[in-house]
gemmi code that builds the backbone of each chain (N, CA, C; Angstrom):
import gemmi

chains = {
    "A": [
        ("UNK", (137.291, 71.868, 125.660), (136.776, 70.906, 126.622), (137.167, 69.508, 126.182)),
        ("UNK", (137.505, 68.704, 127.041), (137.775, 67.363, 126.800), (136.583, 66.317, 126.422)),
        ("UNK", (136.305, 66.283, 125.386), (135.729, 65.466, 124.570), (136.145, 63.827, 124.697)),
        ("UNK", (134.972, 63.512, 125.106), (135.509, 61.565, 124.960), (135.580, 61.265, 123.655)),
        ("UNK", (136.596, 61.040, 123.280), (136.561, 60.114, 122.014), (136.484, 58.758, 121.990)),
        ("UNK", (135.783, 58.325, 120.781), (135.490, 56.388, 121.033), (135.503, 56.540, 119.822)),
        ("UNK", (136.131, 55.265, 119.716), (136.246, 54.645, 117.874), (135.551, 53.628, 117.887)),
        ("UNK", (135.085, 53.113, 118.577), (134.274, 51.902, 118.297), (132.799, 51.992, 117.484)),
        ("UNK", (132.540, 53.426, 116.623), (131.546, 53.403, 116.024), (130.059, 53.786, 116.740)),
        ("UNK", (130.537, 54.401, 117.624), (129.443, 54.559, 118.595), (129.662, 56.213, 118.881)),
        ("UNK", (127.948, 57.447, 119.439), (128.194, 58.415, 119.766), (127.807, 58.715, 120.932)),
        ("UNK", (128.619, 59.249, 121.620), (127.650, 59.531, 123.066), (126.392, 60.495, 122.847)),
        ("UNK", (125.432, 59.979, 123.875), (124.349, 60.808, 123.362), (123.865, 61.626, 125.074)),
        ("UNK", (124.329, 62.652, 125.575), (123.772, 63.622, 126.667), (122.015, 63.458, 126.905)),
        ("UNK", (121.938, 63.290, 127.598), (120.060, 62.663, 127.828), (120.166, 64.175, 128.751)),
        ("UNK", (118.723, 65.306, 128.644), (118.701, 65.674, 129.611), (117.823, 64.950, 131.200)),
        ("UNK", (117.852, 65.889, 131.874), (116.959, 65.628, 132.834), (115.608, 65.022, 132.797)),
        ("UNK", (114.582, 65.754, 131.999), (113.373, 65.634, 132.188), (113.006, 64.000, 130.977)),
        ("UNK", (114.411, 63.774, 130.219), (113.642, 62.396, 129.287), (114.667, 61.089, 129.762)),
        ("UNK", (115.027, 61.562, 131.334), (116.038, 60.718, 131.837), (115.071, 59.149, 132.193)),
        ("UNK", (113.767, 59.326, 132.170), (112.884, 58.422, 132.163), (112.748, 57.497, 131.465)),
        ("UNK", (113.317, 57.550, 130.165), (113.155, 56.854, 129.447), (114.208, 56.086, 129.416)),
        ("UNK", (115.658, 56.494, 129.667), (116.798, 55.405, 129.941), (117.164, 55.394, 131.032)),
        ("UNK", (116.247, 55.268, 131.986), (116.645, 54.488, 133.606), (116.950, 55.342, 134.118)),
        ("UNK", (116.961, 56.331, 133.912), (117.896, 57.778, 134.734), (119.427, 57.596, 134.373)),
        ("UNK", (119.656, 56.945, 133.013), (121.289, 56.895, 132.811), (120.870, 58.961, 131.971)),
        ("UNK", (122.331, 59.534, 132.398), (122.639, 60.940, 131.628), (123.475, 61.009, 130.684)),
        ("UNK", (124.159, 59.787, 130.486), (124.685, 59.748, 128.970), (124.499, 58.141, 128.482)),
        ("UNK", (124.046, 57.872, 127.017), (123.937, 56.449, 126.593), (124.585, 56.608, 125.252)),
        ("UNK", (124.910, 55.622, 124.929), (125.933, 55.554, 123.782), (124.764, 55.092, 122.380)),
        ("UNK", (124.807, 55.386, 121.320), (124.117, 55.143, 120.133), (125.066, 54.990, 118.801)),
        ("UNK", (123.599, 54.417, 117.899), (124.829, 54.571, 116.527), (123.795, 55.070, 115.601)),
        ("UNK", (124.671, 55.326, 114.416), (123.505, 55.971, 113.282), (124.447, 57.046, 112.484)),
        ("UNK", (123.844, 56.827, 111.102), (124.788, 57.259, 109.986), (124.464, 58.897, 110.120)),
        ("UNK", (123.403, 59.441, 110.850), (122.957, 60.618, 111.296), (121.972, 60.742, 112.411)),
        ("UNK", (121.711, 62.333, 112.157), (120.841, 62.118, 113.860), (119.313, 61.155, 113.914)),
        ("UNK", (118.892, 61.503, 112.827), (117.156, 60.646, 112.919), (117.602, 58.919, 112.867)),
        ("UNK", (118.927, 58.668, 112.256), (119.160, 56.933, 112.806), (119.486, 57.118, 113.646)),
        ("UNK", (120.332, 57.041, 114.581), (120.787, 57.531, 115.684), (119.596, 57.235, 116.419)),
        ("UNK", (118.521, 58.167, 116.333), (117.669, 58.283, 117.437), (116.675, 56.786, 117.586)),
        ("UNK", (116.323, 56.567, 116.260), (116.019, 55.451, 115.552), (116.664, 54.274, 116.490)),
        ("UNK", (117.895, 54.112, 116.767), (118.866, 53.058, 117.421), (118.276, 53.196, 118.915)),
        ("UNK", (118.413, 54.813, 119.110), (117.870, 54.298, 121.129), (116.272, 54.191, 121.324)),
        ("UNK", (116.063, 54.705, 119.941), (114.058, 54.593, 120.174), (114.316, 53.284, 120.709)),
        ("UNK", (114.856, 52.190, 119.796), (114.461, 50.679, 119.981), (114.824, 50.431, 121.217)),
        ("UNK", (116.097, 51.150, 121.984), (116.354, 50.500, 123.306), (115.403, 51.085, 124.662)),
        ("UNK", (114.902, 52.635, 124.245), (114.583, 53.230, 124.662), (113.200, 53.556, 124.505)),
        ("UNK", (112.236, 52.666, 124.173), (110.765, 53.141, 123.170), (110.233, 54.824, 123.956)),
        ("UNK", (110.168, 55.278, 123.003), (109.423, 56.660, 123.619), (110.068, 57.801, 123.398)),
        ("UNK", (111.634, 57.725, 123.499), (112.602, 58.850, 123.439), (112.071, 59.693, 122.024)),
        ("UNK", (112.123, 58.721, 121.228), (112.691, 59.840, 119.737), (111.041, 60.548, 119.890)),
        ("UNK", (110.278, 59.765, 119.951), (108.497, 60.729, 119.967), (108.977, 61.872, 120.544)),
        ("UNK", (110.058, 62.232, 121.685), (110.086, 63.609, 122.600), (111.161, 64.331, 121.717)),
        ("UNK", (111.276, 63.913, 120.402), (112.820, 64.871, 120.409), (112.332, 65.125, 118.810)),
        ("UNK", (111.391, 64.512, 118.078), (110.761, 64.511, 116.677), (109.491, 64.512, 116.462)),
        ("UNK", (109.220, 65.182, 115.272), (107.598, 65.010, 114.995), (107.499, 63.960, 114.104)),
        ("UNK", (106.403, 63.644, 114.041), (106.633, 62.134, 113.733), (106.620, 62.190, 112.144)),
        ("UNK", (106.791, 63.424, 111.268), (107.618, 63.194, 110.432), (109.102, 63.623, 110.379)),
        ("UNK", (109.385, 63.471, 111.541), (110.980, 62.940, 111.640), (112.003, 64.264, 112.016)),
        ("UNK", (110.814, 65.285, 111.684), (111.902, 66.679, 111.582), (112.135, 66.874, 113.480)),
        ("UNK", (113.213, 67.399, 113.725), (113.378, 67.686, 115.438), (111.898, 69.073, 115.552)),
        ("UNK", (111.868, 68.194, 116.732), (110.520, 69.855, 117.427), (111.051, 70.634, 117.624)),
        ("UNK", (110.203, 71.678, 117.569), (110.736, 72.965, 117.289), (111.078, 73.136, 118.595)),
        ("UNK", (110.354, 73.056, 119.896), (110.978, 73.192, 121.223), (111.723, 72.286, 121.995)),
        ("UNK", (112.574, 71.390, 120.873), (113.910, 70.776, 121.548), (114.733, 70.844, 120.722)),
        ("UNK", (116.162, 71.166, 121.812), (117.409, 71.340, 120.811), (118.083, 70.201, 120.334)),
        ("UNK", (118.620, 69.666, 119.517), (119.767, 68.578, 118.901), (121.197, 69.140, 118.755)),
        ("UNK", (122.138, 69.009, 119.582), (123.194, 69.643, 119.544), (124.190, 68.316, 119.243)),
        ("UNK", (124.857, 68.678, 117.833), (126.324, 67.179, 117.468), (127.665, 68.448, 117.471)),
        ("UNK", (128.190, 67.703, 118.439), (129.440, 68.772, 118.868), (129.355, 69.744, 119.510)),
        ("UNK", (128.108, 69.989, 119.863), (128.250, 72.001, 120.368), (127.673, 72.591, 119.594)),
        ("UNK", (127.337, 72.142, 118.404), (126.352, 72.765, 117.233), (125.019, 72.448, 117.332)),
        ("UNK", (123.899, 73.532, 116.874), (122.630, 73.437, 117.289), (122.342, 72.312, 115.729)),
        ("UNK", (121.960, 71.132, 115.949), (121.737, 70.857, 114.755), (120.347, 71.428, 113.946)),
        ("UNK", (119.606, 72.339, 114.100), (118.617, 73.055, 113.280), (119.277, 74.105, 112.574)),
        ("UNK", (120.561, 74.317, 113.112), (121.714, 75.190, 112.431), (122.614, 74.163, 110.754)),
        ("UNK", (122.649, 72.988, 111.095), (122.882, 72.486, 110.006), (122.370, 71.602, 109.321)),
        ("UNK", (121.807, 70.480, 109.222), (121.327, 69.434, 108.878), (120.199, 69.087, 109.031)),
        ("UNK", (119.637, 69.769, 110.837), (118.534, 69.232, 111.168), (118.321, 67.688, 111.739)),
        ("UNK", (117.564, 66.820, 111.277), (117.712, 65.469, 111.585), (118.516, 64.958, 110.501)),
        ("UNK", (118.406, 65.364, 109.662), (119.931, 64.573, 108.765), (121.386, 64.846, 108.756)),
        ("UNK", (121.663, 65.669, 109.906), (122.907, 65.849, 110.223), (124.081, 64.820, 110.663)),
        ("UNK", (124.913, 64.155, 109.904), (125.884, 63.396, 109.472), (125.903, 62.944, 111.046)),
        ("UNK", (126.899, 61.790, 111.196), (127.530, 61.447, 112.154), (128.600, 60.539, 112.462)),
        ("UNK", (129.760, 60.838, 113.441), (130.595, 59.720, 112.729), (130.867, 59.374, 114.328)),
        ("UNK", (131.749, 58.368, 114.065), (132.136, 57.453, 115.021), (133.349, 58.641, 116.129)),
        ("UNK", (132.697, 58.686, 117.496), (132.671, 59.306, 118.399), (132.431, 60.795, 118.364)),
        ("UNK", (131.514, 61.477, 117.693), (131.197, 62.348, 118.402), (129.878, 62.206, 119.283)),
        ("UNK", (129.755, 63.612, 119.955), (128.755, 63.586, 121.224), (127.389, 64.660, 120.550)),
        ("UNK", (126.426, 63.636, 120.684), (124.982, 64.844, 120.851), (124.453, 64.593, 122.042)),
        ("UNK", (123.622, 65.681, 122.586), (123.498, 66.039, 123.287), (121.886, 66.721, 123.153)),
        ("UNK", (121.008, 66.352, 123.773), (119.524, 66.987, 123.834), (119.139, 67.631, 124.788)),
        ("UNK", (118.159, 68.533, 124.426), (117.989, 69.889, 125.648), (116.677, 70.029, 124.982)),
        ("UNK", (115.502, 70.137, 125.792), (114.315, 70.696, 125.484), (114.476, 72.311, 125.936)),
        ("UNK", (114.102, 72.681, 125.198), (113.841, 74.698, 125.139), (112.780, 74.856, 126.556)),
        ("UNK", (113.318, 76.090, 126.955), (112.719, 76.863, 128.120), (112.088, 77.773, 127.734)),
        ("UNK", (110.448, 77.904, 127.077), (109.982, 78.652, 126.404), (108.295, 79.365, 126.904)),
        ("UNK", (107.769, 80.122, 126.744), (106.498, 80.098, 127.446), (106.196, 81.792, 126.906)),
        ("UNK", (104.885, 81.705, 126.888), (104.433, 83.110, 126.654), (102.970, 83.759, 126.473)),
        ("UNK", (102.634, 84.755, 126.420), (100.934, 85.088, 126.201), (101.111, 84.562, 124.930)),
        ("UNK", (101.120, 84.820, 124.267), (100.807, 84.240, 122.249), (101.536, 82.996, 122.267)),
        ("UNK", (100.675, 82.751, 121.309), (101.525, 81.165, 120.873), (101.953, 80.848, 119.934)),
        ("UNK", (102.747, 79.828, 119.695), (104.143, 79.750, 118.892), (103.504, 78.855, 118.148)),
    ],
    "B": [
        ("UNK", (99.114, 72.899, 150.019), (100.032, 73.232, 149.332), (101.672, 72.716, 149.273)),
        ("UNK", (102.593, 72.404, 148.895), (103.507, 72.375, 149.220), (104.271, 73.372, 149.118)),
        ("UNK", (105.054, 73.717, 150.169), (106.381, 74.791, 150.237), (107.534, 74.424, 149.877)),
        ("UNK", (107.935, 75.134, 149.350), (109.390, 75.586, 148.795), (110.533, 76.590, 149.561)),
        ("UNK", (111.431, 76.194, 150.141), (112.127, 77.705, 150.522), (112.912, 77.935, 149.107)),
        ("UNK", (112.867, 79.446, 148.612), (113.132, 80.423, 148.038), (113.982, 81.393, 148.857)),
        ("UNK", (115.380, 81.074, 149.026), (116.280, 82.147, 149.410), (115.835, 83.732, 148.736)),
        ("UNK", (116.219, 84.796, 150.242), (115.348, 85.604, 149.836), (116.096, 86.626, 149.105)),
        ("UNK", (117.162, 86.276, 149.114), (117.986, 87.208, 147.994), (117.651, 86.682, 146.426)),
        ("UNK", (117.273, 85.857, 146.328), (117.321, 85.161, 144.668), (115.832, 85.755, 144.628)),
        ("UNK", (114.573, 85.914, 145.682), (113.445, 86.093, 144.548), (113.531, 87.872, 144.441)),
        ("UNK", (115.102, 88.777, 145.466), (115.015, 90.007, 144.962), (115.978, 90.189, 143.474)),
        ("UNK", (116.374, 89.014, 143.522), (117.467, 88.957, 142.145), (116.462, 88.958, 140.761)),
        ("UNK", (115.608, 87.908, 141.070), (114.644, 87.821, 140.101), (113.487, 88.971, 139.657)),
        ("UNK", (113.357, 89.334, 140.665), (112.636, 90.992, 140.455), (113.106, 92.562, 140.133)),
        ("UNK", (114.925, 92.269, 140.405), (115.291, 93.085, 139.793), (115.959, 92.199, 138.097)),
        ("UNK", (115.998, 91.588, 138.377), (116.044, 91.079, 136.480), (115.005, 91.891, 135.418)),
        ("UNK", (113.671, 91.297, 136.401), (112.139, 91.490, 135.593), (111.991, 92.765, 135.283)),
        ("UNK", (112.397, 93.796, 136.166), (112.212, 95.171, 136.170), (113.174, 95.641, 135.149)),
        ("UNK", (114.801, 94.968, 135.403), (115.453, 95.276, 133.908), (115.389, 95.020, 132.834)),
        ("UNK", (114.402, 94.511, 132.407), (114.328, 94.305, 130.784), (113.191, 94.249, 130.616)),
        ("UNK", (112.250, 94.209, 131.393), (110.980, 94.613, 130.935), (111.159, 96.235, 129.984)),
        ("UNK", (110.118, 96.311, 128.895), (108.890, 95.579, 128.776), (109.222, 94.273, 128.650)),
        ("UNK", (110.226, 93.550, 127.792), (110.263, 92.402, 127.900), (110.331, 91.338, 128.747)),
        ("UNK", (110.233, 90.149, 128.766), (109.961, 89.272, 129.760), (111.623, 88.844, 129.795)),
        ("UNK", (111.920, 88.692, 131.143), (113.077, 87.732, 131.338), (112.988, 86.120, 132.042)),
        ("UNK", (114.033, 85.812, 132.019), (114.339, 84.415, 131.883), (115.632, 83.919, 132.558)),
        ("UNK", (115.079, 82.858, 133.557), (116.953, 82.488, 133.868), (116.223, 81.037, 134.166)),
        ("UNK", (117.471, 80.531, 135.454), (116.886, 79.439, 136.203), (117.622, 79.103, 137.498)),
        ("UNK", (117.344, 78.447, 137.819), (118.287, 78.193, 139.702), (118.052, 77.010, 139.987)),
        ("UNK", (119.428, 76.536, 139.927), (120.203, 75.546, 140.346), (120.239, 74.688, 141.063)),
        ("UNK", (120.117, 73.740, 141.595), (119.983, 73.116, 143.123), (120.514, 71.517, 143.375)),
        ("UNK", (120.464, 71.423, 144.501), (121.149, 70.147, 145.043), (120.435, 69.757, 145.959)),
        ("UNK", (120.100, 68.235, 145.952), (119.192, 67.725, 146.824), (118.031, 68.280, 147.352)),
        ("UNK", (117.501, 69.166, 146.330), (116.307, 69.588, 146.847), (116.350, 71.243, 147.142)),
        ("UNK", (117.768, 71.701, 147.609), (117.991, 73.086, 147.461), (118.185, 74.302, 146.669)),
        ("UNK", (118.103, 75.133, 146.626), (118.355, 76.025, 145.919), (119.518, 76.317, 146.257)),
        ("UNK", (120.652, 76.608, 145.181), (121.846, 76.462, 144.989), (122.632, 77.841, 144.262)),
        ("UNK", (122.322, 78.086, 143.153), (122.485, 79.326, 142.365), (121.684, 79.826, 141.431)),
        ("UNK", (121.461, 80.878, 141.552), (120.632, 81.992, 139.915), (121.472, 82.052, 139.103)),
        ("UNK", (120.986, 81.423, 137.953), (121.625, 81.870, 136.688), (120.692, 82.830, 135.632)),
        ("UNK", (121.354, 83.829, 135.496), (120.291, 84.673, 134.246), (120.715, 84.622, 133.151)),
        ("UNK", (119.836, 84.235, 131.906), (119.586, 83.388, 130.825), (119.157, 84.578, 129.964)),
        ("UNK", (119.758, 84.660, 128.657), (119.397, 85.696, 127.390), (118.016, 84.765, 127.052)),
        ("UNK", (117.044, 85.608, 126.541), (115.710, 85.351, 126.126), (116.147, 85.924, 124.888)),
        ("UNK", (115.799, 85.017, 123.376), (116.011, 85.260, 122.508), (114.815, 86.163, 121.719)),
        ("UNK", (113.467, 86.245, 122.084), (112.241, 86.327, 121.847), (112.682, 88.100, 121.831)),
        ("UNK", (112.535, 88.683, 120.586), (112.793, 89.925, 120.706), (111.373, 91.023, 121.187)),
        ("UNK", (109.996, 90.216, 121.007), (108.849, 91.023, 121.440), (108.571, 90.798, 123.177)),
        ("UNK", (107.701, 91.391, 123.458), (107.386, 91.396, 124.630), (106.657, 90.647, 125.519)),
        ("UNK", (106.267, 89.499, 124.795), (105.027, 88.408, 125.013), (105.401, 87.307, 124.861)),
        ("UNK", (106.460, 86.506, 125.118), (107.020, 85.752, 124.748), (108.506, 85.871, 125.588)),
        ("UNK", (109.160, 84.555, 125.652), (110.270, 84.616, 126.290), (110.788, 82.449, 125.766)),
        ("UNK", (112.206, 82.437, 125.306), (112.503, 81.456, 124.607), (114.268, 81.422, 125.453)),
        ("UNK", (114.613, 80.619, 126.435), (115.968, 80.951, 126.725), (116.803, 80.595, 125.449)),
        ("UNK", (117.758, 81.735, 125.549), (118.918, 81.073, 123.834), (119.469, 79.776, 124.619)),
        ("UNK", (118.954, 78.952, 123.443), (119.146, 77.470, 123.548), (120.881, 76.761, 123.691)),
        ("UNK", (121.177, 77.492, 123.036), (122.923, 77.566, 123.199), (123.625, 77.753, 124.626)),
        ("UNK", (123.158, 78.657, 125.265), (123.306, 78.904, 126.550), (122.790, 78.018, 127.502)),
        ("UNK", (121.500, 77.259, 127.204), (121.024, 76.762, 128.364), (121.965, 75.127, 128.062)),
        ("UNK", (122.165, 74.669, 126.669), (122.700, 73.520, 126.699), (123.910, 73.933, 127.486)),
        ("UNK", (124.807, 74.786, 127.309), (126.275, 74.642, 128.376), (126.288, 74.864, 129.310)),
        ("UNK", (124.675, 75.347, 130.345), (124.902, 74.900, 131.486), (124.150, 74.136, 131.801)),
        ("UNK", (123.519, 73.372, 131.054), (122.885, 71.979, 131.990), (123.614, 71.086, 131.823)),
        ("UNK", (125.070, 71.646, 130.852), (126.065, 70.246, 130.804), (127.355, 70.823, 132.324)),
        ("UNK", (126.992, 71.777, 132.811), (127.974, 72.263, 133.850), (127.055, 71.508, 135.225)),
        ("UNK", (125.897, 72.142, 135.021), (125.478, 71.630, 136.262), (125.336, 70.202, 136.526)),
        ("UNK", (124.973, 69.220, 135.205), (125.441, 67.675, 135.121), (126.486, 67.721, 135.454)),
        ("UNK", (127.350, 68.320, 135.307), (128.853, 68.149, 135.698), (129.236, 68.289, 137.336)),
        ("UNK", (128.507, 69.561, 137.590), (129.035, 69.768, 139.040), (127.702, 68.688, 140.040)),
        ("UNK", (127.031, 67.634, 138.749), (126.085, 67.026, 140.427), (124.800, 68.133, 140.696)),
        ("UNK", (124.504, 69.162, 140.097), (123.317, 69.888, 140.046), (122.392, 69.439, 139.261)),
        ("UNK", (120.943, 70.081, 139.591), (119.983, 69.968, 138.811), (119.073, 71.289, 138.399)),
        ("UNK", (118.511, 71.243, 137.196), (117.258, 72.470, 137.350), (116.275, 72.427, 138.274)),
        ("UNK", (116.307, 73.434, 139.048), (115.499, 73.560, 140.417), (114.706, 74.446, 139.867)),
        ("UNK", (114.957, 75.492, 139.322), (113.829, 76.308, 138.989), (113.625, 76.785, 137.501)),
        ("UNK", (112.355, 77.270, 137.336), (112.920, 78.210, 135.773), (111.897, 79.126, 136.003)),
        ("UNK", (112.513, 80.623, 135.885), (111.730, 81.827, 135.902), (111.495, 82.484, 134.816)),
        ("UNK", (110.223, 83.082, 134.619), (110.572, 84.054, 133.870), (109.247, 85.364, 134.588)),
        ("UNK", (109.455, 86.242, 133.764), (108.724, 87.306, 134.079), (107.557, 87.731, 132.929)),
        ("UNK", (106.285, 88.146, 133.519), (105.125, 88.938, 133.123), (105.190, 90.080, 133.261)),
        ("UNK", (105.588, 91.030, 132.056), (105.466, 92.737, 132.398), (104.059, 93.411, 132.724)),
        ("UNK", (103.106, 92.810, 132.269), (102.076, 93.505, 132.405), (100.878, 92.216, 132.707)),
        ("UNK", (101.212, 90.813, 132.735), (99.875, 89.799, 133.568), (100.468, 89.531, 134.372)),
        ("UNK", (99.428, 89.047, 134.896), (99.650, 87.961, 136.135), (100.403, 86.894, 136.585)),
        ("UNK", (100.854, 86.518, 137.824), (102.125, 85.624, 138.156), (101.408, 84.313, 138.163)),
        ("UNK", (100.773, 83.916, 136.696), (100.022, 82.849, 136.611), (100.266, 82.039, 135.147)),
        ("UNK", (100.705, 81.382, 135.409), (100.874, 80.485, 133.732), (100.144, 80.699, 132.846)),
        ("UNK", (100.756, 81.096, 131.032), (99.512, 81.833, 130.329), (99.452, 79.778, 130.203)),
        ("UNK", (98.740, 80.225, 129.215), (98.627, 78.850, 128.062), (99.700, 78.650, 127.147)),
        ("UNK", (100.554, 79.091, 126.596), (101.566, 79.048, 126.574), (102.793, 78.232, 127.099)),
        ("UNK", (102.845, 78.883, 128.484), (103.902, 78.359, 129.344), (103.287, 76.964, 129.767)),
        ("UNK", (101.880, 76.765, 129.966), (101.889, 75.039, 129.980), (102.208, 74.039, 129.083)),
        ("UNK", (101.458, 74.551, 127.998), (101.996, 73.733, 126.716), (103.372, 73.510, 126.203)),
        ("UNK", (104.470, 74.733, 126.813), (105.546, 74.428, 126.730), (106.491, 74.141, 127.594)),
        ("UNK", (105.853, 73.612, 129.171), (106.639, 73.559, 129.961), (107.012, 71.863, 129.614)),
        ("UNK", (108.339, 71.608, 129.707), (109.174, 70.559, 129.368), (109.789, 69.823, 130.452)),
        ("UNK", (110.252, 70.701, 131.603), (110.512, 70.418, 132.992), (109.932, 69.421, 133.707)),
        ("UNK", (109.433, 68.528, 134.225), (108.355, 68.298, 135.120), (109.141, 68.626, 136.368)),
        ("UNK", (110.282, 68.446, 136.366), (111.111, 67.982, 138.066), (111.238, 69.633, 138.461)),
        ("UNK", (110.959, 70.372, 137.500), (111.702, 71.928, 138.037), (110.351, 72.464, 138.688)),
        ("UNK", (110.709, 73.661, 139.397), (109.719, 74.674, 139.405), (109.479, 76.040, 138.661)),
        ("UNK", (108.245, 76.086, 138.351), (108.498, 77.446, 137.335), (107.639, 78.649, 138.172)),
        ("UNK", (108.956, 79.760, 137.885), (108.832, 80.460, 138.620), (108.217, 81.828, 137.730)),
        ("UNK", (106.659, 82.680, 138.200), (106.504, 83.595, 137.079), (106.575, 84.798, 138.146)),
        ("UNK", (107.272, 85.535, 137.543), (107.254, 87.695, 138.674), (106.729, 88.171, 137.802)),
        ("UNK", (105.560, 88.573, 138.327), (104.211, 89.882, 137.659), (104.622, 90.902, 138.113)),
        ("UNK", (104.920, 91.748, 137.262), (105.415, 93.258, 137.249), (103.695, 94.299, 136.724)),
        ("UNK", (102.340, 93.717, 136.547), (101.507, 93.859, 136.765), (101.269, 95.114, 137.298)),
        ("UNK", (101.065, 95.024, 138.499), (101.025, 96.116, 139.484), (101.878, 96.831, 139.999)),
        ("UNK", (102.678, 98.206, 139.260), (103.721, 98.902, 139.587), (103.643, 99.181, 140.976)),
        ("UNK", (105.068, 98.775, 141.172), (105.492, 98.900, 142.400), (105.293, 97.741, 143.769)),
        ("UNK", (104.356, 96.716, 142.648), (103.793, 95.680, 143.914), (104.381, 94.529, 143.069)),
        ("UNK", (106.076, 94.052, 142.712), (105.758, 92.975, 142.093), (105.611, 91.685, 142.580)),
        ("UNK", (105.041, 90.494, 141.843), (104.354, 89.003, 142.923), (105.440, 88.101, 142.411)),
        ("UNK", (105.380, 87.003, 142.959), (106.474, 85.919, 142.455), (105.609, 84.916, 142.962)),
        ("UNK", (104.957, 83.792, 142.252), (104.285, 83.014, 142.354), (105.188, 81.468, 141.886)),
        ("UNK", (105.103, 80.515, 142.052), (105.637, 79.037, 141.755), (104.659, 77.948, 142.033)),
        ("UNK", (104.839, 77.403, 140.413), (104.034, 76.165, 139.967), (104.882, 75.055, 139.811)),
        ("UNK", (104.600, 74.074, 139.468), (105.034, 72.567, 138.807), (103.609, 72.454, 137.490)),
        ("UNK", (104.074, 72.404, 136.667), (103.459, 71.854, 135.689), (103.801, 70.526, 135.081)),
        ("UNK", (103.230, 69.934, 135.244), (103.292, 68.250, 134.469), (102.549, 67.917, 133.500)),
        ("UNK", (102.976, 67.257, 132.111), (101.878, 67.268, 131.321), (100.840, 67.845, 131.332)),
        ("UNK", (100.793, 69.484, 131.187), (99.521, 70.338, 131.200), (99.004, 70.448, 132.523)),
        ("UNK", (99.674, 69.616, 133.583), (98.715, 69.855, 134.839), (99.279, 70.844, 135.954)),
        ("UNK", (98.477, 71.805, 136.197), (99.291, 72.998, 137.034), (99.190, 72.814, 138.132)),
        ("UNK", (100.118, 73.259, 139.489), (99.635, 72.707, 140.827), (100.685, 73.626, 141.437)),
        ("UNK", (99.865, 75.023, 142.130), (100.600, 75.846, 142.699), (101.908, 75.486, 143.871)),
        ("UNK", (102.886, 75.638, 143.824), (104.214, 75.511, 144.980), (103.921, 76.673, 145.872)),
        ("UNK", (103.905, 76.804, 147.358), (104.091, 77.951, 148.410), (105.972, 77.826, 148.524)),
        ("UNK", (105.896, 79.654, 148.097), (107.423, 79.692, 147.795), (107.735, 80.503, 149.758)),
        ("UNK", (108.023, 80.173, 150.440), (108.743, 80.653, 151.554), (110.382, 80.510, 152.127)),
        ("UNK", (110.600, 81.578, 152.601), (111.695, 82.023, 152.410), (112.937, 81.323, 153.432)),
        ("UNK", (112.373, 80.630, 154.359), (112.653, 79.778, 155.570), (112.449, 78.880, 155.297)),
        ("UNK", (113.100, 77.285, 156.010), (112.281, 75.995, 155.983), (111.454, 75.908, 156.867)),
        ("UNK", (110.425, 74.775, 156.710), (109.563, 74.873, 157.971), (110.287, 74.118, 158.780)),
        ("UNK", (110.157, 74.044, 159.857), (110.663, 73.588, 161.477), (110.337, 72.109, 161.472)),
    ],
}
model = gemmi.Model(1)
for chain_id, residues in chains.items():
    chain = gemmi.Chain(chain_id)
    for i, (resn, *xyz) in enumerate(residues, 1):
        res = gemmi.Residue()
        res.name, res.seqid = resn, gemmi.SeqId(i, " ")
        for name, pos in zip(("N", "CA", "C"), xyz):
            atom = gemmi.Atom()
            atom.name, atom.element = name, gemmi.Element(name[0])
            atom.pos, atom.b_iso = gemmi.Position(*pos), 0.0
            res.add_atom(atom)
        chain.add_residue(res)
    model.add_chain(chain)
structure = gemmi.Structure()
structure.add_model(model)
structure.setup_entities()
């Protein structure tokens, strides 16, 4: 798939649907950050509210939202300290989850 | 109440899903544009027990980056009850994430009678959808 690349030190960041509230209804915004918890850190400030939906507030991603850098689930590598460099794309997805017992 | 049309081939799609993998619960979602229902997509549930249902997260990110792509939105998200009611446990509120979608539950409950019921849940707040199969006039 054709991947935007940007060198300007910046990553695209995929907003889904339901936290499109928080950046105006834009579906992609650009961020920076030496990994994902700065990163998020960068659009909290533009964005107040986002990172509360995507972290617990000690910092680790919730368990029922995904962090994907590249196509990779980041709970698969790093977690919130998963590296980041100048143009790649993350991408957030809250989980479709529900059930009699609870998680 | 508010109504919904529910094309009536998608809520027999969804009931034969429920019936195939039950005991376990299944899982997809449907698609839409401006308000319509557009396409069923059926979604692997990673949740290997029967009480529980988790779409594989992998899957749902590459198509909510298709349907961003094609100008779609999540219109619905289903899943199925093998043996309760077509009623949100506690569970499914606390984890519904959606607000804009509808969630769709098929109670396989009563063999041979299954129900298909649709909510909106918003921050914990439930508020039944009338799913009909027509628009109104």
């Amino acid at each position: 798939m054709g991947r935007a690349v940007a060198n300007d030190g910046t990553v695209a960041v995929l907003i889904p649907a339901p936290l499109r509230r928080y950046t105006g209804g834009e579906s992609t915004v650009r961020g920076t950050g030496a990994d994902v918890a700065a990163l998020l850190d960068d659009l909290d400030a533009r964005f107040p509210g986002l990172k509360g939906r995507v972290c617990e507030d000690d910092g680790a991603i919730r368990r029922f939202v995904n962090v994907f850098v590249n196509g990779e689930n980041a709970r698969t590598l790093d977690g919130a300290a998963t590296p980041l460099a100048s143009g790649d794309e993350v991408g957030i997805v809250p989980a479709m989850a529900g059930g009699l017992s609870s998680r | 109440m508010t109504a919904l049309r529910l094309p009536p081939e998608m809520r027999a799609e969804i009931v034969a899903h429920a019936l195939a993998d039950a005991p376990r619960e299944c899982c997809g979602l449907i698609a839409g544009k401006v308000g319509e229902a557009t396409r069923l997509h059926r979604l692997s549930n990673l949740e290997p027990g029967t009480d529980f249902y988790r779409v594989d997260d992998a899957e749902l990110y590459a198509l909510t980056r298709r349907l961003d792509a094609a100008g779609e939105d999540v219109w619905a998200i289903y899943h199925s009850h093998p043996t309760s009611p077509a009623e949100p446990s506690a569970s499914d509120i606390e984890l519904a994430a959606w607000p804009d979608a509808v969630y769709l539950i098929c109670s396989l409950a009563i063999p041979g009678n299954p129900a298909l019921r649709g909510f909106r849940i918003v921050d914990g707040t439930v508020t039944e959808v009338e799913l009909v199969a027509k628009s109104a006039v």
